[in-house]
VEXLUMLO-32027 format. One record per atom (N, C-alpha, C): residue in one letter; x, y, z. Coordinates in steps of 0.1 Angstrom, whole numbers, plus 5000, padded with zeros to 4 digits. Layout:
REM residues N
AXYZ/...
***
This chain:
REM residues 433
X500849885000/X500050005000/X500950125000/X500350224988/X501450374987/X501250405008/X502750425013/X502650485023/X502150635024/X502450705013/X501650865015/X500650865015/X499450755015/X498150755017/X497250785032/X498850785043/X498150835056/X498450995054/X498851045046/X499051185046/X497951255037/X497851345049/X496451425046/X496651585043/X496151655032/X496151795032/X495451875031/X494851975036/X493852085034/X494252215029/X493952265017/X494652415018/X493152515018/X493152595022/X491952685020/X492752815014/X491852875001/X492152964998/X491353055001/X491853165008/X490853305010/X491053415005/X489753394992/X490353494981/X490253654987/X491253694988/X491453834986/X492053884998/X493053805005/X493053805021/X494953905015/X495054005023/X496054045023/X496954035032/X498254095028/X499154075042/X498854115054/X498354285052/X497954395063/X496654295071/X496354225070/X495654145073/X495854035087/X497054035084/X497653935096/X496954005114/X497354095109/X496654225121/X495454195129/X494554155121/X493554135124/X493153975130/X494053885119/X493553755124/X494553695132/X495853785134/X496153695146/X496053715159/X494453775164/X493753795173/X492553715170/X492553685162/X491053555160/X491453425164/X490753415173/X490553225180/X491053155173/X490653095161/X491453005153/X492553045148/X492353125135/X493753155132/X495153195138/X494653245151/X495753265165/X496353165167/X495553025166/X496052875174/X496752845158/X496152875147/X496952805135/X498552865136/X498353005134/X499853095137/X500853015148/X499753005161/X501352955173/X501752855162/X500952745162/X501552615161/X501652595150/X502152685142/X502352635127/X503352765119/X504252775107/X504852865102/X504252995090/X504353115097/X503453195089/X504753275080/X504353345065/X504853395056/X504353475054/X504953605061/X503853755062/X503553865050/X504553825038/X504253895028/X504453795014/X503653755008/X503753624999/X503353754982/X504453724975/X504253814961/X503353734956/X502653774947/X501253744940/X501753684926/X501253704915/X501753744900/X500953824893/X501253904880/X500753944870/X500153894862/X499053944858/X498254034867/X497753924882/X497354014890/X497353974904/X495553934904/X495353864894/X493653824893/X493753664900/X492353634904/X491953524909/X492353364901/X491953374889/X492453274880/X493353224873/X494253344874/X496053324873/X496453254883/X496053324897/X496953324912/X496653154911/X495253094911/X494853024914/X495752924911/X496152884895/X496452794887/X498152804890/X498652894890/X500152914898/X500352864912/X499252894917/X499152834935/X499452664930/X498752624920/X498952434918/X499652424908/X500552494896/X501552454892/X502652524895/X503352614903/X504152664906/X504552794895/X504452824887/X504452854874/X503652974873/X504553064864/X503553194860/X502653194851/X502053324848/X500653264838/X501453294822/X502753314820/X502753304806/X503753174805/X503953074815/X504152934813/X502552874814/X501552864826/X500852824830/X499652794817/X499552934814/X498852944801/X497052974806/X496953014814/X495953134827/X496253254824/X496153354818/X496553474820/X495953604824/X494453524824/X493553654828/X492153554835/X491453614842/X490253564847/X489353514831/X489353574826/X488353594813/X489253544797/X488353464788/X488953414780/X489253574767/X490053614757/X489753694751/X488653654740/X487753704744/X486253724732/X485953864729/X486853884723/X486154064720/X484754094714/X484253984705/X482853994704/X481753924708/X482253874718/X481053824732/X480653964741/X479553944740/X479154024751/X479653994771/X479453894770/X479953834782/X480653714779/X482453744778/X483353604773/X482853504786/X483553384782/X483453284790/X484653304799/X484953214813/X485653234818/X487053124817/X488053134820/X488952994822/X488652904829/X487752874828/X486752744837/X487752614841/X488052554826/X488152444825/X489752374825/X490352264829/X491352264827/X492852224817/X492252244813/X492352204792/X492952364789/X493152424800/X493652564794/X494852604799/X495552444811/X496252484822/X497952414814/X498552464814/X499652404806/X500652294818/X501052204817/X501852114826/X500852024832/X501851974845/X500751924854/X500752024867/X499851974872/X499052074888/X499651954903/X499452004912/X499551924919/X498751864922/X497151844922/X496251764919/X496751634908/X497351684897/X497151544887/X498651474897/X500051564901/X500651454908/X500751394916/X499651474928/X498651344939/X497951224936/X497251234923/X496651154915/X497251014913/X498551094903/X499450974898/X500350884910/X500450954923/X501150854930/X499950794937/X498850774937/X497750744948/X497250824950/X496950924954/X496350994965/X495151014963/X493751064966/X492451094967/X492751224970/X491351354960/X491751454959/X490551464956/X489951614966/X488551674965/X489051804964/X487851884956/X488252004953/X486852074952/X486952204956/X485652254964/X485652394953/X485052464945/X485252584941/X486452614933/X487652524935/X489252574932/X488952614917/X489152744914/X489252774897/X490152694886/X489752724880/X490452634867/X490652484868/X489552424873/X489652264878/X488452204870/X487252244862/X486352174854/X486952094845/X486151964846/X486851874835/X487951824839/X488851784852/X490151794855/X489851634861/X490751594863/X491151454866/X491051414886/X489951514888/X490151514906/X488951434905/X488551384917/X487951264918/X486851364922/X486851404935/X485951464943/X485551594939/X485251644924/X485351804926/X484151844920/X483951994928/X483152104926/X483452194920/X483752214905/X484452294901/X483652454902/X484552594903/X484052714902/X484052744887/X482052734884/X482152744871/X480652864874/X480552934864/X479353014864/X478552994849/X477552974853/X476352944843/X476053114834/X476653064820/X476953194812/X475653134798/X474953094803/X473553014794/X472653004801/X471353124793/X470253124804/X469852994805/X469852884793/X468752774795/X469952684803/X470852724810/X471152604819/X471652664830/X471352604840/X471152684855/X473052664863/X472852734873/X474452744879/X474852614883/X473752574893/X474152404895/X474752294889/X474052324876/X473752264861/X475052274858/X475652334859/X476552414848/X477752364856/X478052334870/X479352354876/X478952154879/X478252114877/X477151964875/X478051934863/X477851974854/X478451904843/X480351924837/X480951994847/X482252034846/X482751964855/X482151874867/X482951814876/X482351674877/X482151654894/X482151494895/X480651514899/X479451454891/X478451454888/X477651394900/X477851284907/X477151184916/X477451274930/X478951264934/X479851344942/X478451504946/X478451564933/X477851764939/X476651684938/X475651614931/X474151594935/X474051574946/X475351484957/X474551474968/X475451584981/X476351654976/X475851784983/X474951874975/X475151904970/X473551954965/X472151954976/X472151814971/X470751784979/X470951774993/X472151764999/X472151815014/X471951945020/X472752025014/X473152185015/X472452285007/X471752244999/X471552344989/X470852464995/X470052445011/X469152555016/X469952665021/X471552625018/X472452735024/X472952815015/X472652825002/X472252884993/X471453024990/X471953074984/X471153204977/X471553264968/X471953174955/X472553184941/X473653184943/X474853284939/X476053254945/X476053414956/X475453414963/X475453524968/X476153544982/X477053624987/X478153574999/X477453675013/X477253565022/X478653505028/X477553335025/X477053325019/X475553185017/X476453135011/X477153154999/X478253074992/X479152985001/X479853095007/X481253015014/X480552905026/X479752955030/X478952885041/X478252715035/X478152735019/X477652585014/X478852505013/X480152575010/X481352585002/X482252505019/X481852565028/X482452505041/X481352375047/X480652385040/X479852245048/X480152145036/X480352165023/X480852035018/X482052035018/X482452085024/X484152075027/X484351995035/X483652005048/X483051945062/X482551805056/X481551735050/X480951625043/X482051585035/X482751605031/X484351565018/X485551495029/X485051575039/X486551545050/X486151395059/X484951435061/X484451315073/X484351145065/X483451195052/X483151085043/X484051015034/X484851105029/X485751035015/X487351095025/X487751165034/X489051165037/X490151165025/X489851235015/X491151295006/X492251315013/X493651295007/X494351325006/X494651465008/X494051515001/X494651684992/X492951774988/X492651835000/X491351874993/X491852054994/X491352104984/X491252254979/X490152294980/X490152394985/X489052474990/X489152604989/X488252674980/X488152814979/X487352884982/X487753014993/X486653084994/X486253264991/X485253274991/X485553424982/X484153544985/X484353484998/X483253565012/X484053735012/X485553715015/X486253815020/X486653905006/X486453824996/X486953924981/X485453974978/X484753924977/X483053964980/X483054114983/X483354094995/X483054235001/X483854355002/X485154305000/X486154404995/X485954484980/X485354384972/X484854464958/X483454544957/X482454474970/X481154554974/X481554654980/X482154694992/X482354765005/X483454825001/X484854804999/X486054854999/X487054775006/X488054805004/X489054705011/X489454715027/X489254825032/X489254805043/X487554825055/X486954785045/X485554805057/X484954705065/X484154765071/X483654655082/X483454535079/X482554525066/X482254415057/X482954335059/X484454405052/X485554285049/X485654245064/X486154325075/X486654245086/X485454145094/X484454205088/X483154065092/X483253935091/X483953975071/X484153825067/X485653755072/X485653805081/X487453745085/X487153685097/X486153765101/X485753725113/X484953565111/X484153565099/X483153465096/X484353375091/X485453375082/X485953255080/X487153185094/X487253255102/X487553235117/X486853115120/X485553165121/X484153015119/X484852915111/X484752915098/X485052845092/X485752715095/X487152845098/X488452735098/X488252615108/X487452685121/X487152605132/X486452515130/X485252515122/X484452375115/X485452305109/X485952315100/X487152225089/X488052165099/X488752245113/X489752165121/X488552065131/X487852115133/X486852025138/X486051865134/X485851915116/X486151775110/X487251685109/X488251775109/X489651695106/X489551545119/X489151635131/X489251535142/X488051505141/X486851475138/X486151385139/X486051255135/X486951285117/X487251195109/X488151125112/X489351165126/X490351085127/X491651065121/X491851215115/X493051255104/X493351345109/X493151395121/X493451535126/X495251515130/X495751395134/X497051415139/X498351405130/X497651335109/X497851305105/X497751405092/X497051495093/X496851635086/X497851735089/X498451815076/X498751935076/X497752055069/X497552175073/X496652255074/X497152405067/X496652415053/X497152585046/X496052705043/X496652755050/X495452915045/X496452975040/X495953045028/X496453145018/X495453215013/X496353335007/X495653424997/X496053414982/X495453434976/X495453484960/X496553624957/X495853734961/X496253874958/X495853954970/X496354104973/X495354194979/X494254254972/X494154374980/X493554434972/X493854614973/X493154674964/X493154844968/X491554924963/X491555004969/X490455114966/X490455184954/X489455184943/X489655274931/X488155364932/X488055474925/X487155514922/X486755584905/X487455574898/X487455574886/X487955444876/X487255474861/X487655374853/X488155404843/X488655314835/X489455334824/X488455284812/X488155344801/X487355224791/X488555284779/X489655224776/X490455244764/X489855214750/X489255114748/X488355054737/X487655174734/X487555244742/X487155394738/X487155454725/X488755454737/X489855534725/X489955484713/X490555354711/X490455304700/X489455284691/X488355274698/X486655314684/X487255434676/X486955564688/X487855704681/X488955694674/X490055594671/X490855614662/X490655524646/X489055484649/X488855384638/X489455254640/X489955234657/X490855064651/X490154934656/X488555004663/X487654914665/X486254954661/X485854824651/X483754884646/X482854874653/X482054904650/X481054834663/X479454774655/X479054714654/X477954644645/X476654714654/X475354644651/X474154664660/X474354654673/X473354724680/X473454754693/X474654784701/X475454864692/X476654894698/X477554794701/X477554654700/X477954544700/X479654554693/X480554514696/X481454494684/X481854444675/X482154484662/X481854374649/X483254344649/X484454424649/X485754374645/X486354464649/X488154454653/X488954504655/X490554504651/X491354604656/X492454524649/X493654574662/X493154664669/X493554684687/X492054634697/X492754574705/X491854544715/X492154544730/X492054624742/X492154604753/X491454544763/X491754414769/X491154334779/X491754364792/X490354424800/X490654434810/X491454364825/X492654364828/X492754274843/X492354354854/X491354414852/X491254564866/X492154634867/X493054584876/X493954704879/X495254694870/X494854614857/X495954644847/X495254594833/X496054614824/X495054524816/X495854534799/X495654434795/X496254404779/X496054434769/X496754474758/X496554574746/X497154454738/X496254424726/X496454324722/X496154394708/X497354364695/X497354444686/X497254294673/X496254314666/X495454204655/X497154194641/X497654124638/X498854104635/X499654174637/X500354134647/X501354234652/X502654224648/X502754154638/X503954124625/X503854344622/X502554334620/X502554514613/X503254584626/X504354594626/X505054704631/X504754874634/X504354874623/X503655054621/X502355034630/X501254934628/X500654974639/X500655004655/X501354884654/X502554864671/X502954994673/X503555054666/X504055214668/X502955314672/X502055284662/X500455414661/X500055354676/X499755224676/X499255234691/X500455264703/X501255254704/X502155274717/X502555464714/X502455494706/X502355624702/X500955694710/X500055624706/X498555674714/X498355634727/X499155544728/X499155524748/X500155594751/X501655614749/X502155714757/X501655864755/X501155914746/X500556064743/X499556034758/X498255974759/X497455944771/X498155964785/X499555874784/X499855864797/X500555964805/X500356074798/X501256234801/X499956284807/X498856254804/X497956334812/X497456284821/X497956314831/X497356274850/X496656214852/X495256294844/X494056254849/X493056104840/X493956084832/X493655964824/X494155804829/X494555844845/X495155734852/X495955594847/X496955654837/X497755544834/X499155544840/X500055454845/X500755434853/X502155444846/X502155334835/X502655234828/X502655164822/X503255164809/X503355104795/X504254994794/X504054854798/X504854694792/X505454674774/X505854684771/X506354624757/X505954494760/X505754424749/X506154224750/X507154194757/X508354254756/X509654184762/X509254184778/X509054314783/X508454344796/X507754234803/X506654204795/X505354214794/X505954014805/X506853964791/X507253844796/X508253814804/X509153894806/X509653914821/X509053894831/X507553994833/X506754024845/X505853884845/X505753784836/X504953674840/X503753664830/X504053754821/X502553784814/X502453704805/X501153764797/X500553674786/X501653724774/X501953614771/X503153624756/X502753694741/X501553704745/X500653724728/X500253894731/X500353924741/X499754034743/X501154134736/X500554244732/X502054344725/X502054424736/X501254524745/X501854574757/X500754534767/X500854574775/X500354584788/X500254714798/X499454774806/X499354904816/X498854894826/X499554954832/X499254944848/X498455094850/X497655044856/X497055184862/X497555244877/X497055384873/X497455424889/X496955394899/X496855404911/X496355394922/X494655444925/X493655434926/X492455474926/X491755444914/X492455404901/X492055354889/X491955214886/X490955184881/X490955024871/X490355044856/X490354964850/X490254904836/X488954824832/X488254904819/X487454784821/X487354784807/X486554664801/X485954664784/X485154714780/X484354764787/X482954854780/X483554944775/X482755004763/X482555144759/X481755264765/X482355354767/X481455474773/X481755584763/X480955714769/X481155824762/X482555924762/X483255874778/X484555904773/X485455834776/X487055844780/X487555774784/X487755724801/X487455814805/X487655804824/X486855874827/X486255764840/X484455844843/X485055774859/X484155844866/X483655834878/X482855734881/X483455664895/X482255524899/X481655564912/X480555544910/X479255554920/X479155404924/X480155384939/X479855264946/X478455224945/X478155064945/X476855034946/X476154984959/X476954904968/X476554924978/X477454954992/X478954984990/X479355065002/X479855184999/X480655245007/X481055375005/X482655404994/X482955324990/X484155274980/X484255094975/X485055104964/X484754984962/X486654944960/X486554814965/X488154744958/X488354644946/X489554674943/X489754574935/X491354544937/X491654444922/X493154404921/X493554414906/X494454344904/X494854324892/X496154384891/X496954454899/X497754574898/X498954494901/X500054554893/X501354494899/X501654444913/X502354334909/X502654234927/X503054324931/X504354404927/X505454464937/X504854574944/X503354574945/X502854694955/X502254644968/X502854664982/X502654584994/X501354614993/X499854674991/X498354634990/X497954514984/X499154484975/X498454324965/X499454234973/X500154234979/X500954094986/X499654004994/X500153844999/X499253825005/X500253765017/X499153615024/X499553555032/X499453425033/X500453365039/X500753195039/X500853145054/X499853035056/X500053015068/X499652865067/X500852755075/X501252655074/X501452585084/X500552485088/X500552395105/X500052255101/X500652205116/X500752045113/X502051995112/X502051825112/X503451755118/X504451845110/X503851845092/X505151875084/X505852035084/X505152145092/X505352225093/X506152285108/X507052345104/X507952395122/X506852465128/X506952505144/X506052585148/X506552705152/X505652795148/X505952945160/X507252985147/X507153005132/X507853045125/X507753135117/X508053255116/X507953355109/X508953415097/X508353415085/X509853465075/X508453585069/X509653635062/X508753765054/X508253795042/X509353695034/X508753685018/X508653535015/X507753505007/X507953424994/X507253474983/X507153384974/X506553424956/X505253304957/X504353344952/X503253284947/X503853144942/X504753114935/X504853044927/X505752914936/X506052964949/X507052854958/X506152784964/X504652804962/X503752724970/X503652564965/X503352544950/X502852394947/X504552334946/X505452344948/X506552254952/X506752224966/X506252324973/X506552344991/X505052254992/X503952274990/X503152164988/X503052014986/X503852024976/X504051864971/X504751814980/X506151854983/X506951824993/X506251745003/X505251845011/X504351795020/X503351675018/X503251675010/X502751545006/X503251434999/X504751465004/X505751334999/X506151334986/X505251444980/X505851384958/X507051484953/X507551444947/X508751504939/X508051574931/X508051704928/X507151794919/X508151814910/X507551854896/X508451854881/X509052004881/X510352004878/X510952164871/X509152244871/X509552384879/X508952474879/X509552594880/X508552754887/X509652874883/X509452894898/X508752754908/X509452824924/X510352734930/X510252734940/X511152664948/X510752584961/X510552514967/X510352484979/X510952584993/X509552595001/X511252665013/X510652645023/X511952535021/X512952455030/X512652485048/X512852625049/X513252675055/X511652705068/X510252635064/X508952625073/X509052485073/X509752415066/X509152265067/X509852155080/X509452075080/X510251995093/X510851845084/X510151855074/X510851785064/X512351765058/X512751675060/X514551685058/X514551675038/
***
């Protein structure tokens, strides 16, 4: 019998949990007991762009998104009204640490984790959103994963429910986490939650909201260590909370596609819809990609980087920063893209068209709203790593790592030799020789 089949792992991801954050939860009951007894990583770099479905797929291949092949939350459809998202895992380049748990033995549930439909996990719920009125969310995240597996949470939980609407989400999202742990005892279960990114994009990044939901996955964690021991894996489990990205406060937006209508280099068909283009900017929020239609043509490459740096001299048009390709793949980016821009601080990015280029946002339901997307190297987007149990030292504190040292320092812990990647293991939390 594979001996790594008594080793157990939980990671929970809490999307949007920042470093400045430690502040708060290492006064909360549980995560206070996780911190003593386990090794915490108080500023963890993110990647470019610092979105949910990059971070995600990097957290399980080690890898940035222009190896990973994730590069943005959203697929490029410039003539979708609503693209689809990177759902599925047919989009993820290598292996994950899910398929190497797999291949040596292991059992592996997966609760919400992005980019996992269609993927080789036994136990999973993949995070998929129903983008077809005639087929419903259940339906939809039902036929991207393990079919028998979500019917019968489903039909246990579903009254904890209220569409995907939070904190009802994370709360279904933690009871089949709870039912995955006691019943099937995985290996390796992933678990994502996105209570606390919820309310940082509703409310703002630092409002009550948010610290409610910190307070609420506090709860959480305590149900999930609570199953660990009921199930009988509790002495034999190691236990990870992380974040994705931070986040920051904006109040204005960017619609560049604007611009480009106005210079003729995009049409737009009925209902304002767009028929074709030959520049296109996709939003990552707090940055976002300029993607030029054969970019063999040089002269356009020019006309456009000519019309973004003219833009970026005026203050009030909130552009930060202009990537070239070369840049672009340095910083981890998408390879196809020709540049890339960072916005300033209080600004994001989006794809609609408006009537000008930068408008003012009228929060919807708090008094500011957050987001991300913005270069790692700004301490608002760092996040946090926190690591307990046998395989982990206790009472350990270091200051950096990279997004990308997690799924080797992972695997480690779970006994497997992980393949050439762009992090590293460190060494230096584990109790592992």
């Amino acid at each position: 019998m594979n001996n790594l089949t008594n080793k157990h792992l939980v990671v929970i991801s809490i999307d949007g949990l920042k470093a400045a954050d430690f502040d708060i939860i290492s006064n909360l009951p549980t995560f206070s007991q996780c911190i003593q007894k386990g090794s915490v990583v108080r500023n963890v770099k993110s990647i470019y762009p610092s979105l949910t479905y990059p971070a995600h797929t990097t957290i399980v291949t080690g890898k940035y998104p222009k190896n990973h092949g994730v590069v943005n939350n959203k697929l490029l459809e410039p003539e979708k009204a609503a693209p689809d998202w990177f759902w599925f895992r047919k989009y993820v380049n290598g292996p994950t640490l899910y398929d190497m748990a797999k291949s040596r033995g292991l059992t592996v549930g997966s609760i919400f984790w992005p980019v996992t439909g269609r993927s080789s996990i036994k136990y999973n719920m993949p995070e998929i959103f129903s983008n077809n009125k005639y087929i419903s969310q259940e339906m939809a995240s039902l036929l991207g994963g393990s079919p028998i597996y979500q019917f019968n949470l489903n039909r246990k939980f579903k009254h904890l429910l209220d569409g995907i609407k939070e904190p009802n989400l994370d709360n279904f999202a933690t009871a089949c986490a709870i039912e995955t742990i006691k019943k099937y005892k995985p290996n390796l279960l992933l678990l994502h939650l996105l209570d606390l990114d919820s309310q940082r994009h509703g409310y703002g990044t630092d409002s009550k909201e948010a610290v409610e939901s910190l307070h609420r996955h506090d709860g959480r964690l305590a149900d999930v260590i609570k199953a660990l021991k009921e199930a009988g894996i509790y002495d034999n489990s190691s236990l990870v909370i992380l974040g994705d990205h931070g986040f920051q406060d904006f109040n204005k937006v960017i619609t560049l596609n604007t611009l480009f209508k106005n210079q003729g280099l995009i049409s737009m068909g009925d209902n304002n819809r767009l028929n074709s283009w030959r520049v296109y900017v996709k939003s990552c929020d707090g940055s976002a990609y300029v993607y030029v239609k054969d970019d063999f043509n040089k002269n356009l490459s020019s006309k456009v980087y000519n019309i973004l740096k003219a833009l970026s001299l005026d203050e009030s048009k909130g552009i930060a920063k202009i990537y070239r390709n070369d840049e672009i793949i340095d910083l981890g980016g998408d390879p196809k893209a020709t540049f890339m821009i960072e916005a300033k601080r209080g600004f994001i990015f989006i794809d609609k068209f408006n009537d000008t280029i930068v408008t003012s946002t009228t929060p919807k339901e708090g008094k500011s709203n957050g987001n991300h997307g913005y270069h790692p190297n700004s301490p608002d987007i760092h996040t946090l790593f926190i690591g307990c149990g046998e395989e982990f030292k206790e009472n350990i504190f270091m200051n950096n790592m990279n997004l990308v040292d997690i799924a080797p320092t992972l695997s480690k812990v779970l006994g497997i030799k992980f393949p050439k990647c762009d992090g590293r293991v460190i060494d230096e939390i584990l109790t592992i020789p």
